[in-house]
N, C-alpha and C positions, 0 to 999 in steps of 0.2 A: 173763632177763626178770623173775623173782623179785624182783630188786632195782631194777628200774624202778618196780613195783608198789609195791611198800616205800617207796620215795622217793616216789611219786606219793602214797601215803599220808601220808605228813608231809607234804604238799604239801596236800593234802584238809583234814588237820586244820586247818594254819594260815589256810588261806583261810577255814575255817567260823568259828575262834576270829575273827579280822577283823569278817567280815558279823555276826558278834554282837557285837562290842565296839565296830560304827560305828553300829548300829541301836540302844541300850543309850546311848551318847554321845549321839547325836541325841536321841532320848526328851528324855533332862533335858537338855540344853543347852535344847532348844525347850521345854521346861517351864518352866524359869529362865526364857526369855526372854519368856513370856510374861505371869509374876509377877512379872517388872519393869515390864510396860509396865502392868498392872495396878493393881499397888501404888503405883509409883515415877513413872507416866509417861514410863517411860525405857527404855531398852534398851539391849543394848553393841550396837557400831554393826557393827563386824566380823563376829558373830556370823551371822548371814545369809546372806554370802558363801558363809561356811566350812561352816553347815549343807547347802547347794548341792551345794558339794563334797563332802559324806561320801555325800550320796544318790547322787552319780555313782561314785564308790569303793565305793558298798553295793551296788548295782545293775548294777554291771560285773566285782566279786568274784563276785558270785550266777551272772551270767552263767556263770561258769567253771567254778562249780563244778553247774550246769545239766549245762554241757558234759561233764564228768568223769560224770553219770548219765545223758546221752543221752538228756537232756528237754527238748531245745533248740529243734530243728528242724522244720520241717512236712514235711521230706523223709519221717520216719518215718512218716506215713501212706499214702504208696505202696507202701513195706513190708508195713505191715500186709493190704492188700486186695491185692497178690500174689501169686499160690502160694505153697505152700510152700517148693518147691525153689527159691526167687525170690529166697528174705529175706537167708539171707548174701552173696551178689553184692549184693543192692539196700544191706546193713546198709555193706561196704565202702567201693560208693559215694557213698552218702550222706557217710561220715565223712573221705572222701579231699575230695569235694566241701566240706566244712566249714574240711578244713584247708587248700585253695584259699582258700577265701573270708577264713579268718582271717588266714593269709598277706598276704592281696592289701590285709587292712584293717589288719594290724600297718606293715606298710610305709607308706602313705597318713599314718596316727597319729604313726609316728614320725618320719614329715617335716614331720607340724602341729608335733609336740613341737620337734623341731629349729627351727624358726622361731619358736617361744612363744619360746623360749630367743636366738635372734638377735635376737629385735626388741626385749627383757625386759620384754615384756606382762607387767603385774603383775593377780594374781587379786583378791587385796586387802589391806587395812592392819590390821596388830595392832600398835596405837597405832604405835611410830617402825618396828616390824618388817614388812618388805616379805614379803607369800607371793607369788612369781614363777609365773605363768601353769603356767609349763614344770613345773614342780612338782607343782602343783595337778590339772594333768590325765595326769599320767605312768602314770597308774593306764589309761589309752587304751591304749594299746599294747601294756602290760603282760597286759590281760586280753583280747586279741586272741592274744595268743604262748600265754596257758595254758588259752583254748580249743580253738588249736592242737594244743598239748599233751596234751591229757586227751582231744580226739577220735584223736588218731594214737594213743596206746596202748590207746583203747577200742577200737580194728580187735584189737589182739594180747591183749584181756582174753578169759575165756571167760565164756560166757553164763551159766553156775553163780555165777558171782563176783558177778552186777551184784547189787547192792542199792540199797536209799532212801539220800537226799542225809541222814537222821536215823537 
């Protein structure tokens, strides 16, 4: 189990390096784009789209890594006001429950994705380069499977180990 942990920890890091490096991009992208339409009366026209897309990539990374400290769900309030001899049965639940639900919503996504991809729904234009739908939202699926993930190993984490997402 050591080295789930290990790996779920490089998993941790990367996802955090991400949500800082898509929230960091966004900033001055929407900065520039704002001192263009300012200065220039102009704006790149793509631009917008694509800011769209990093807030659903920032906000569904976050999601995951929510998941991975077990500050997700409103289930943990039943936990809480419990007994005590309550909370590990209630903590299992809840997280077997999550990965139900993430399960049931990775599948759903990756049926949208598979049909982004069939029909080649495009997301939008950088100048002659096509970003295809399927692309642009793969980060759906993706962060349904590592909410998945990061609640099934918080069942086998021990309670000494949890820390802040910082």
């Amino acid at each position: 189990m050591r080295r789930v942990f290990k790996a779920e920890e490089y998993l941790v890091k990367t996802e955090k390096a991400a949500v800082v490096s898509l929230i960091f991009a966004m900033v001055a992208l929407s900065f520039m784009q704002v001192l263009l339409r300012l200065l220039f009366h102009s704006g790149i026209v793509w631009l917008d789209p694509l800011l769209r897309h990093m807030v659903l990539w920032a906000g569904l990374i976050g999601a995951a890594l929510s998941a991975r400290y077990a500050h997700h769900f409103a289930l943990e309030a039943f936990v809480k006001f419990a007994p005590k001899y309550m909370h590990r049965p209630l903590d299992v639940f809840a997280a077997l429950f999550t990965a139900a639900a993430s399960a049931l919503l990775f599948y759903a996504s990756y049926k949208f994705i598979r049909d982004e991809f069939a029909a080649g729904a495009v997301a939008f234009y950088i100048e002659r380069f096509t970003v295809k739908s399927g692309w642009a939202e793969l980060i759906i699926p993706v962060s349904f499977a590592l909410i998945g993930l990061h609640t099934l190993i918080g069942i086998f984490r021990p309670k000494d180990h949890e820390e802040g997402p910082f």
